[in-house]
ZATORVO-906973 format. One record per residue: x, y, z of N, C-alpha, C in turn; residue in one letter. Coordinates in steps of 0.001 Angstrom, whole numbers, padded with zeros to 6 digits, always signed. Atoms other than C-alpha are relative to their C-alpha. Last residue first. Layout:
BEGIN
XYZXYZXYZA
...
This chain:
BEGIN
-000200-001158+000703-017747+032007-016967+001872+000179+000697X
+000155-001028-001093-018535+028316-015883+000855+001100-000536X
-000073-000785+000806-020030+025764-018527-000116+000916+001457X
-000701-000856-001319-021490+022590-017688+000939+000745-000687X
+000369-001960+000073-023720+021625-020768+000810+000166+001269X
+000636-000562-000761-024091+017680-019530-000201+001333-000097X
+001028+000389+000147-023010+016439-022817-001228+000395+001032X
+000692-000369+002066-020397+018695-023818-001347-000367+000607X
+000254-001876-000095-018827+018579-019842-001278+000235-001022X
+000724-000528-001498-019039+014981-019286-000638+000983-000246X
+001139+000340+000917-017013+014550-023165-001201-000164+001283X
+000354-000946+001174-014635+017325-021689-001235-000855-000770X
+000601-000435-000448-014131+014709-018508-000669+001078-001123X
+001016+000662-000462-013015+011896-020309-001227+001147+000457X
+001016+000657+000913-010682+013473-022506-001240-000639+000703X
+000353-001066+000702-009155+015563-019797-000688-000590-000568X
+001106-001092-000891-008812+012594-017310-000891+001149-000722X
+001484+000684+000141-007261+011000-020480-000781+000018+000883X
+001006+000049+001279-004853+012985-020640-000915-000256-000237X
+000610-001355-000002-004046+013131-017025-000266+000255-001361X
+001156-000391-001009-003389+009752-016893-000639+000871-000112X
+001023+000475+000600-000920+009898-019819-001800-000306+000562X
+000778-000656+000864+000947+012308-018404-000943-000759-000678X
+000890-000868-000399+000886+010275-015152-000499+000855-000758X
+000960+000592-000533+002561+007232-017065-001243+001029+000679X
+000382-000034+001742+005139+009387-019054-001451-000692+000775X
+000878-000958+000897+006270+010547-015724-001058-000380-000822X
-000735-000748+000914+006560+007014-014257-000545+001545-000724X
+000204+000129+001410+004092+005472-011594+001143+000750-000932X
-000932-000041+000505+003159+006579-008245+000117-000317-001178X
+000201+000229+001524-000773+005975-007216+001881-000568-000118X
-001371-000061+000642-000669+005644-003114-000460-000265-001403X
-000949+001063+000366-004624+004902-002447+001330+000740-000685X
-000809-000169+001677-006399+007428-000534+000870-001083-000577X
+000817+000966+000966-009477+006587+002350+000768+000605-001541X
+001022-000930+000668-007597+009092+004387-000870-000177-000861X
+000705-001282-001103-005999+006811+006827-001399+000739-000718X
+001611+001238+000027-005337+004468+003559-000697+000866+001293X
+001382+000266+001697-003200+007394+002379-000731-000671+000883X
+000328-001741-000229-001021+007985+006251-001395-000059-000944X
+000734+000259-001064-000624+004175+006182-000981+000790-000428X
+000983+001072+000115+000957+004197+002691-000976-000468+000961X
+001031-000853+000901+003310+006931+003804-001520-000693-000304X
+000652-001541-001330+004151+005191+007217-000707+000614-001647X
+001369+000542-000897+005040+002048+004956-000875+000916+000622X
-000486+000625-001758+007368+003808+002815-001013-000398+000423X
-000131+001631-000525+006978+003472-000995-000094-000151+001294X
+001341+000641+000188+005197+007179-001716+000389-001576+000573X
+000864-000588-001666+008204+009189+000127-001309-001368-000363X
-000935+000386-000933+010864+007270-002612-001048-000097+001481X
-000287+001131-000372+008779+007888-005500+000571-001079+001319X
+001426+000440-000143+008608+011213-005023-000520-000830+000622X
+000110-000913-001530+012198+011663-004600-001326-000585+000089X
-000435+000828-001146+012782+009590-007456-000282-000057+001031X
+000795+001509+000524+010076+011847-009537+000936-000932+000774X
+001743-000439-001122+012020+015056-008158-001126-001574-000240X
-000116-000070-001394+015205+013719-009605-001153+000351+000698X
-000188+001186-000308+013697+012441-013259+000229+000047+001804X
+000758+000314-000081+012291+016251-013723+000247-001833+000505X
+000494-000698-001413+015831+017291-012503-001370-000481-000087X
-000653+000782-001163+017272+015145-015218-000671+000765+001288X
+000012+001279-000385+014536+015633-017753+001027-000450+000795X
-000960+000872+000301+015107+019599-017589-000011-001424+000106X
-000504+000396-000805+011786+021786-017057+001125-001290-000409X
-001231-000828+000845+010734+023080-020894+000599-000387+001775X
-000290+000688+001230+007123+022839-019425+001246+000483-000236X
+000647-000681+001496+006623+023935-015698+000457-000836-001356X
-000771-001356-000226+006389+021374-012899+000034+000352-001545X
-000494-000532+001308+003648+019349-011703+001105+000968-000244X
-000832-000837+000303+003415+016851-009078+000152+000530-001245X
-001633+000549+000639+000410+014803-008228+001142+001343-000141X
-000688-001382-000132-003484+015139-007106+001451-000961-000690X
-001483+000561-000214-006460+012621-007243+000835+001356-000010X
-001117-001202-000075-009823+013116-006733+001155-000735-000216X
-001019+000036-001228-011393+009856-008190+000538+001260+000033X
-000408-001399-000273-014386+009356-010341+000901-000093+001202X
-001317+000064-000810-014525+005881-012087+000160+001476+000320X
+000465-001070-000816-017634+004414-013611+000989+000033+000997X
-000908-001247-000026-016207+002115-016203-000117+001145+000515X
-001135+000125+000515-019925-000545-016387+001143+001332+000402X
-000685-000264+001125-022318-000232-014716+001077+000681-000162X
+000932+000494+001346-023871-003002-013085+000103+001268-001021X
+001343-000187-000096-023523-002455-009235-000807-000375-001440X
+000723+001101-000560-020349-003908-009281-001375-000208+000131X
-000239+001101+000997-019205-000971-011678-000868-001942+000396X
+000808-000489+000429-020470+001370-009107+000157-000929-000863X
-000403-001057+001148-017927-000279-006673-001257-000010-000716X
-000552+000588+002035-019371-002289-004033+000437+001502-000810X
+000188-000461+001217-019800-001716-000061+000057+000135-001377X
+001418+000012+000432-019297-003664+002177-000901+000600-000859X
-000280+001343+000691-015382-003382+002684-001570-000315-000466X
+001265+000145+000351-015889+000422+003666-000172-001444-001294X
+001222-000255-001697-012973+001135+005324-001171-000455-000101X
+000222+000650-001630-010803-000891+003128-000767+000255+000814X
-000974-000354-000994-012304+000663-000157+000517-000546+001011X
+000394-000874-001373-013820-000946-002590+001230+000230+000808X
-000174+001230-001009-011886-001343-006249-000503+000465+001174X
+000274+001261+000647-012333+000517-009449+000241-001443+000746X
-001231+000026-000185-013490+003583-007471+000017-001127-000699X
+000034-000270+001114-017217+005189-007364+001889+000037-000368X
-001096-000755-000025-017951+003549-004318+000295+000305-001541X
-000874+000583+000983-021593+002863-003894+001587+000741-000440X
+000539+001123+000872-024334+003296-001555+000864-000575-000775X
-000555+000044+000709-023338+004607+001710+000063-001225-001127X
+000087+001686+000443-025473+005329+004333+000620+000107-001502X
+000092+000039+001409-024878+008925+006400+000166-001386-000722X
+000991-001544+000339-025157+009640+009915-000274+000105-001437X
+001361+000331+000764-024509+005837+010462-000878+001248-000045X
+000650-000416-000700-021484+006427+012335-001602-000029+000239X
-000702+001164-001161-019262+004295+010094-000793+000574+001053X
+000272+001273+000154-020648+006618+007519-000078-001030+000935X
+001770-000597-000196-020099+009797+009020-000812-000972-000609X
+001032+000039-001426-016641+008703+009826-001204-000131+000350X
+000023+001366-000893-015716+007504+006083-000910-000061+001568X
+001741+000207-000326-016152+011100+004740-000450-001274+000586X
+000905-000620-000480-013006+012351+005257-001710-000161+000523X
-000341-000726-001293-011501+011401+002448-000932+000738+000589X
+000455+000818-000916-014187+009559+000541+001096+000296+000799X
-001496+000658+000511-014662+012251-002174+000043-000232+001386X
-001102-000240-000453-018277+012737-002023+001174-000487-000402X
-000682+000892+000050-021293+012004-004427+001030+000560+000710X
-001119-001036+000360-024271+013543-003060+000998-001115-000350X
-001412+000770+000668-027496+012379-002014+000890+000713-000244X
+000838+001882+000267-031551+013286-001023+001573-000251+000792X
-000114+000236+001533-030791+017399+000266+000358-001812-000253X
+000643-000971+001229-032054+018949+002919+000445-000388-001042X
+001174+000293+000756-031855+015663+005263-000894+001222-001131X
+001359-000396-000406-029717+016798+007883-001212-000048-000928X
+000133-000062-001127-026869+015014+006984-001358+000162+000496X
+000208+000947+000431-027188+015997+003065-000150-001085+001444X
+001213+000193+000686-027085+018958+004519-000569-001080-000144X
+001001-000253-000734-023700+018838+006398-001377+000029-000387X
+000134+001343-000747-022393+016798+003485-000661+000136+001143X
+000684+001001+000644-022484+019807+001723-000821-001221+000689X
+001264-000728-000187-021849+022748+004204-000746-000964-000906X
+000138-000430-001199-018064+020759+004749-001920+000520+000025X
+000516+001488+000028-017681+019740+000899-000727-000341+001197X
-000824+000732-000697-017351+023358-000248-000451-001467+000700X
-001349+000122+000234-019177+025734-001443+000536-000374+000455X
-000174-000926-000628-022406+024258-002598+001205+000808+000246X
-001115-000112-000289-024483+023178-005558+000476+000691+001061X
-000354-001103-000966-027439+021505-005662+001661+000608+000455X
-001172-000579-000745-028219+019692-008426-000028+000745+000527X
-000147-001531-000127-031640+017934-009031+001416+000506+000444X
+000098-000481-001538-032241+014381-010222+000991+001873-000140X
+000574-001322-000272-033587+013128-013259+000228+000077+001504X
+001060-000141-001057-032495+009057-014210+000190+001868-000001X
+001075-000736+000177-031007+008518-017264-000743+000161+000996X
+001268+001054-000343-028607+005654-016293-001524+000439-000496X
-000561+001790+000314-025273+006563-017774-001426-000992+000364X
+000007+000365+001158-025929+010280-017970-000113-001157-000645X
+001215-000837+000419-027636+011159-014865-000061-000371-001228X
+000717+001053-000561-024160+009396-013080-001824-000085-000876X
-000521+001306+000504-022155+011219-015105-000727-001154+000199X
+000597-000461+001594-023973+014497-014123+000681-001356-000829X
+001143-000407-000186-023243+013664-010406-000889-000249-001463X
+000431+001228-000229-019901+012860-011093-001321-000636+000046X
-000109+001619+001068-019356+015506-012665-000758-000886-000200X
+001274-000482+000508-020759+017700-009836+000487-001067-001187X
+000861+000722-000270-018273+015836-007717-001598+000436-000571X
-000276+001918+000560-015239+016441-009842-001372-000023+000901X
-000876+000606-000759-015985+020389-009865+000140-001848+000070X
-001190+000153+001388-017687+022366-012700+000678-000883+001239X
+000053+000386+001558-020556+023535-009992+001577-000303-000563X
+000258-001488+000793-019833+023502-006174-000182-000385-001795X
-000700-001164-000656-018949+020900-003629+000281+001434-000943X
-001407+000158-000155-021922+019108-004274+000759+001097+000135X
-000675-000685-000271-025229+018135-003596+001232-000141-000146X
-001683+000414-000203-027651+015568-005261+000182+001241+000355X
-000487-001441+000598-031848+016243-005583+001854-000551+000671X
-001322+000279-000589-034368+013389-005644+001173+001386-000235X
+000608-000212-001365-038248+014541-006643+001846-000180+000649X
+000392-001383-000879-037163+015430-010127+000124+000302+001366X
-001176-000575+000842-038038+012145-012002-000593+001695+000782X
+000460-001477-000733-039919+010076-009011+000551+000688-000842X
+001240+000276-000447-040329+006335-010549-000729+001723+000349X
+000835+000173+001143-036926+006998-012465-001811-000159+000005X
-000526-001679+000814-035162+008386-009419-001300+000046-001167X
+000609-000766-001034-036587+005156-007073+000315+001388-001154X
+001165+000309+000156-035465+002542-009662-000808+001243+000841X
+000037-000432+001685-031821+004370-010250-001805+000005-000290X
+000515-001620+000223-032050+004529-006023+000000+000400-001382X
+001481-000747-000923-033423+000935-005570+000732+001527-000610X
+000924+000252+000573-030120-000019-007801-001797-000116+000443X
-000291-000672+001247-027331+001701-006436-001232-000198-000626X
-001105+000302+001293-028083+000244-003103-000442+000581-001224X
-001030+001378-000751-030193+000558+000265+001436-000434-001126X
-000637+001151+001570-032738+003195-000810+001372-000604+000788X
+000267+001606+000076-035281+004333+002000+000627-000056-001421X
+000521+000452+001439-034022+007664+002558-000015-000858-000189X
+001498+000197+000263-033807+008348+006347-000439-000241-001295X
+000164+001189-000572-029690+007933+006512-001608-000456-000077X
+000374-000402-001327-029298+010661+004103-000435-001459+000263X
+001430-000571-000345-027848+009420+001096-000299+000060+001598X
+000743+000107-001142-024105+008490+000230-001384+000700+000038X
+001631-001136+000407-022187+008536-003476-001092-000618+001120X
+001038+001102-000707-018581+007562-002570-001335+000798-000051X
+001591-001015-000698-016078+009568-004505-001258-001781+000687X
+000781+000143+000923-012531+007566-004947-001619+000564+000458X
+000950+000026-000367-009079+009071-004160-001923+000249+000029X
+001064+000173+000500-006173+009060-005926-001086-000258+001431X
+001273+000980-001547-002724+009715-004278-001403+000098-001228X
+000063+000128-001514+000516+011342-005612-000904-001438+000349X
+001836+000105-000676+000964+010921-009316+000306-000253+001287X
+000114+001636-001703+004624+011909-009533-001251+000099-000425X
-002178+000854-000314+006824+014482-012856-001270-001543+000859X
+000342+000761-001110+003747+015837-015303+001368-001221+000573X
-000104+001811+000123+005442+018168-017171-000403-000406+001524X
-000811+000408-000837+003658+021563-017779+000519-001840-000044X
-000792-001116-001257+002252+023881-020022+000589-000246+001026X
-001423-001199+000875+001491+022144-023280+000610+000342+000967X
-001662+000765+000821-000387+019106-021128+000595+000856-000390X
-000525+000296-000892-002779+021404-018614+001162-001063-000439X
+000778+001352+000583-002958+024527-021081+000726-001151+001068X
-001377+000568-000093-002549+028055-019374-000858-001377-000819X
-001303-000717+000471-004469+031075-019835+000966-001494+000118X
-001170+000419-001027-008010+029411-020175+001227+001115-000475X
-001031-000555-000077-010574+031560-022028+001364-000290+000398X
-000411-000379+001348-013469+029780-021564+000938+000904+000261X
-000192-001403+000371-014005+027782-018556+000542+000370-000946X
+001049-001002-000450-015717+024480-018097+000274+000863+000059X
+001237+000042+000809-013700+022243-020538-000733+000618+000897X
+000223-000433+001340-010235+022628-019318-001409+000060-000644X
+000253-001908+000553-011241+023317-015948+000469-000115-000948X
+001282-000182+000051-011805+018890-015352-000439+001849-000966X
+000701+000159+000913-008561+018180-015892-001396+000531-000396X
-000857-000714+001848-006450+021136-014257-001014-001387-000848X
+000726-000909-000012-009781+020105-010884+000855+000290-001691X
+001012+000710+001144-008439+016303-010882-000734+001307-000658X
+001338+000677-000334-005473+018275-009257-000788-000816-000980X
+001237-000010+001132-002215+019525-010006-001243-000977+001078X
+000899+000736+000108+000448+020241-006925-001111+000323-001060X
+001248+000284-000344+002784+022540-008093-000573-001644+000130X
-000358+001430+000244+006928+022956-008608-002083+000287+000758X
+001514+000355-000769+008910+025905-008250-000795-000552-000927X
+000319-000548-001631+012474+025595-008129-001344+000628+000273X
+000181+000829-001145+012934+023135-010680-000341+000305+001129X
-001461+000619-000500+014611+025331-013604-000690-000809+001238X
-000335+000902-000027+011621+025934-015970+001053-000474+000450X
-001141+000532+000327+011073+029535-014667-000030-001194-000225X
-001196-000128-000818+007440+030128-013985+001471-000589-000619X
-001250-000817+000639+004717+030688-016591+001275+000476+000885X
-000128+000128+001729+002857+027486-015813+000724+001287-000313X
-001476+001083+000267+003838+028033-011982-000103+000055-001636X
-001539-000489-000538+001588+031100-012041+000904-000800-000330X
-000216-000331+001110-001492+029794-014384+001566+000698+000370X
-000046+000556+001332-001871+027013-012111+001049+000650-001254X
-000941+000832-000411-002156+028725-009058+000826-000074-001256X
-001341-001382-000063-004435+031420-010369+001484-000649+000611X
-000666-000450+001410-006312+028138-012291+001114+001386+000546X
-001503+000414-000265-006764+026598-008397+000552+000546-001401X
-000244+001625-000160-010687+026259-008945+001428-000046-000377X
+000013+000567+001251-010206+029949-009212-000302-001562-000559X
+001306-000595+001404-008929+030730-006773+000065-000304-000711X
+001741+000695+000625-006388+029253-003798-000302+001278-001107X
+000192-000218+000719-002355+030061-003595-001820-000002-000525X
+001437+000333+000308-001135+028264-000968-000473+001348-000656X
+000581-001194-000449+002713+028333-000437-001468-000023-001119X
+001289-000387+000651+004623+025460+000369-000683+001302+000081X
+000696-000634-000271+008395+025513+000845-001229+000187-000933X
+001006-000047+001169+010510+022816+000107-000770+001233+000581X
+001689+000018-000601+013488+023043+002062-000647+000371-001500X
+000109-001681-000487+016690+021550+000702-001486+000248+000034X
-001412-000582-000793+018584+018385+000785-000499+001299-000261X
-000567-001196+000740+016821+016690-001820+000871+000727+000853X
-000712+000882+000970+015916+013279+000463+000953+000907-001147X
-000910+000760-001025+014570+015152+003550+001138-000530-001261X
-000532-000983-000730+012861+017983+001409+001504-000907+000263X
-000728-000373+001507+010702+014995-000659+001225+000745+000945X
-001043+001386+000602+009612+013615+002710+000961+000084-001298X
-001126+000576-001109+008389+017119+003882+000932-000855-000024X
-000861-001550+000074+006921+018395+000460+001071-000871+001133X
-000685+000233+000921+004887+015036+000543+001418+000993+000048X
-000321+001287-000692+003047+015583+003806+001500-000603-001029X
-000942-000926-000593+002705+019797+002510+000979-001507+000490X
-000811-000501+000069+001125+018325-000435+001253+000294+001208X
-001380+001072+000601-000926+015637+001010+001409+001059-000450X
-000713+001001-001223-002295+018090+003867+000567-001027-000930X
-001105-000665-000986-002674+021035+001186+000994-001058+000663X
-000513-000043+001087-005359+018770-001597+001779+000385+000992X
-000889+001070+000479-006814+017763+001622+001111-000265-000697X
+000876+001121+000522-007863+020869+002953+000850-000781-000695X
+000616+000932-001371-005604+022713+005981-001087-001216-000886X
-000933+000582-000804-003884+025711+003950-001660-000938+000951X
+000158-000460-001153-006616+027033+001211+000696-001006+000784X
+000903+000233-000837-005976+025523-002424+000133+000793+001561X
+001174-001215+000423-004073+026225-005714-001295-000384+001028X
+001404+000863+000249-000916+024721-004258-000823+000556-000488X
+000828-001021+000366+002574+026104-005058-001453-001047+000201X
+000974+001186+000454+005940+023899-003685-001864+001273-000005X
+001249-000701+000131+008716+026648-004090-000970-001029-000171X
+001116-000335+001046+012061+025022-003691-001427+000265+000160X
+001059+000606-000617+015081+025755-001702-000876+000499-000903X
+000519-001168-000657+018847+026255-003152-001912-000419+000524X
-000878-000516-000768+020840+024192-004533-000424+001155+000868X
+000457-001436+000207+018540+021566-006225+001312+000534+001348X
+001573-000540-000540+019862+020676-008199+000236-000895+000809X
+000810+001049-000008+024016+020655-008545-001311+000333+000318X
-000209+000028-001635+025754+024024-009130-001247-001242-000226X
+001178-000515-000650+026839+023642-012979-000269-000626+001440X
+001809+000671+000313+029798+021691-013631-000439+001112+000615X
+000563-000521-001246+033543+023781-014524-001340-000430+000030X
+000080+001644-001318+034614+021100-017012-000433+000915+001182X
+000939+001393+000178+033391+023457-019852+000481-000871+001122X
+001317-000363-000323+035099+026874-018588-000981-001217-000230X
+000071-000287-000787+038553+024766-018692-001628+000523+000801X
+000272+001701-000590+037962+023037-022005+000111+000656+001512X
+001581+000434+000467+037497+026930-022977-000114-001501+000249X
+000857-000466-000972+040994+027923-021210-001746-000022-000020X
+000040+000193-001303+042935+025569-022566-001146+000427+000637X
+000298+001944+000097+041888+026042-026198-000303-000556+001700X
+001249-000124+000300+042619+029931-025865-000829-001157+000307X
+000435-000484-001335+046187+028937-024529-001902-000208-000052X
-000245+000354-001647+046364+026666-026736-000289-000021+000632X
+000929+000373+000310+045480+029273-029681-000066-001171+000885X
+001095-000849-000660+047566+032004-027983-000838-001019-000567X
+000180+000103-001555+050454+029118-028194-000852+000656+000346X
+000136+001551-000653+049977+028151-031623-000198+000258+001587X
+001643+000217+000483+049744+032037-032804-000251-001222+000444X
+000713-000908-000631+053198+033167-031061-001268-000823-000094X
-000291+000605-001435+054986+030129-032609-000958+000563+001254X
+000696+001100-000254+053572+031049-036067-000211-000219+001414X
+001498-000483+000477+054547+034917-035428-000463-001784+000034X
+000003-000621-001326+058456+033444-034072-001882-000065-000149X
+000358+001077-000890+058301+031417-037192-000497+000111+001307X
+001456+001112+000255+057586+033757-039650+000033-001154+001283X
+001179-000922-000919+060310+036299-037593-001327-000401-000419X
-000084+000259-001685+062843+033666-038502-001434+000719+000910X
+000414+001473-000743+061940+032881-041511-000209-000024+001141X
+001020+000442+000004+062366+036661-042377-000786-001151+000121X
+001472-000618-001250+065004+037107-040845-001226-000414-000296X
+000095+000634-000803+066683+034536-043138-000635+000550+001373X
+000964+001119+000035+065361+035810-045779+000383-000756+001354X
+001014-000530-000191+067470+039270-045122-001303-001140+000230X
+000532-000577-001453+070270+037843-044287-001304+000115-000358X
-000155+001536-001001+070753+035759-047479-000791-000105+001337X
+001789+001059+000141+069486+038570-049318+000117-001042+000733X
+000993-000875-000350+072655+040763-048042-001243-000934-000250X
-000152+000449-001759+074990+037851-048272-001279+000833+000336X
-000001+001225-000227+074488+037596-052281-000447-000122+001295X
+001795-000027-000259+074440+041718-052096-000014-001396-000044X
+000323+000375+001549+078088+041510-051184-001376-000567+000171X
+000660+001317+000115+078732+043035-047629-000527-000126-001417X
């Protein structure tokens, strides 16, 4: 073979076996190609797929519980998987709190907040969790507004005999509530602040050994949260001076808001809602907030509330975080001025 032919061949392998090698490399890159648009159209397992963790920071059977667990149920029906509550108390609810706040942000567990995450930023030092950084606020549940009652034998009749009666006696009158740093000691100390009158706190534990007192005439007044406390009114074991809500209640159509009484933006309400951790996904935080939404519109829910002297809230995330902001801000300038302050 004449070297002419010899190079001929030889380049022409070598085209050939460049092309083969291209041909090779297109199709493992293809392939490669294929199989990564493949792992991307496989979707993630839809939320929720499995059953979610509803966390209270309270003892099974008090209020904060019976909306939760009422909610949990109607939410459940509509998600398609059990909710499971699990009660958690201490702490004014911070060992709750500080659990979900460092729980997985995937949806599957999920707290009731209270008026208590505003209020315990400013009466304990040290917090471990913060109540905006550390979680998104998804539902406002329910609100419900304190009613400030006196023993049925205390000659005051309205808001304004007992500011005139405090200020005549500074000292002699004494309030009870359901323990220091809590929304109805607040309220208490809000009330002390806005009018200057001198009355005595008594703190107890719980709303049950309170109101019993205040009953039996060991202690003047108290401001309650008006679940619950309607009966003993309507019974005339206890007389009820003023609702501390920005509208009266149905049960207690005779009665005026504190505002009606003459002053002004006096608004203490338990309330509660849904929290879940921070860094939780705005589509799953949007699905639990539908859900929410969904249990709070029905008629039966809306009964169930006015039952308990609670008004249905609902509302948009962005709407409840902003609520609860300014719960905090309100109550921290409470705190400063009254000195409350729990270790």
């Amino acid at each position: 073979m004449s070297e002419n032919k010899c190079g001929i061949v030889r380049r022409s392998l070598n085209q050939a076996l460049l092309s083969l090698a291209a041909l090779a490399l297109t199709g493992l890159t293809e392939v490669t190609g294929l199989s990564g648009l493949t792992a991307q159209a496989q979707p993630a397992s839809p939320y929720p797929s499995k059953p979610i963790k509803l966390v209270i920071g309270y003892s099974a059977g008090g209020p904060t519980d019976l909306i939760g667990r009422y909610m949990a149920h109607g939410m459940e029906q509509i998600l398609g998987q059990p909710m499971i509550v699990e009660n958690k108390p201490g702490g004014g609810s911070n060992i709750a709190s500080e659990q979900v706040a460092r729980a997985a942000p995937d949806g599957y567990t999920l707290f009731v907040g209270t008026i208590s995450n505003a209020t315990n930023m400013s009466v304990y030092d040290n917090m471990r969790y913060d109540t905006m950084k550390d979680f998104v606020h998804v539902t406002h549940f329910m609100s419900s507004p304190s009613v400030l009652v006196v023993n049925a034998a205390v000659p005051i009749y309205n808001l304004k005999e007992l500011i005139a009666y405090a200020k005549a006696n500074p000292g002699k009158l004494t309030y009870a509530t359901t323990g220091t740093g809590g929304s109805t000691h607040f309220a208490g100390e809000l009330l002390k602040l806005r009018t200057g009158i001198d009355v005595l706190h008594v703190p107890y534990k719980g709303a049950s050994p309170a109101i019993t007192d205040i009953m039996a005439g060991n202690v003047s007044m108290g401001f309650m949260t008006a679940a619950g406390l309607v009966p003993s009114i309507q019974s005339g074991k206890l007389r009820a001076i003023a609702v501390a809500g920005v509208k009266r209640l149905p049960q207690l159509p005779n009665v005026p808001t504190v505002e009606e009484e003459g002053i002004p933006d006096f608004e203490v309400s338990s309330w509660n809602g849904l929290f879940a951790p921070a860094g939780t996904p705005p589509a799953i935080v949007q699905k639990l907030s539908q859900a929410a939404l969904t249990v709070l519109a029905r008629p039966e829910t809306q009964a169930q509330f006015a039952e308990d002297s609670a008004f249905v809230a609902g509302g948009s995330p962005e709407d409840f975080r902003k609520y609860v902001a300014a719960e905090i801000a309100k109550w921290a300038a409470v705190a400063k001025a009254a000195n409350i302050k729990l270790n």
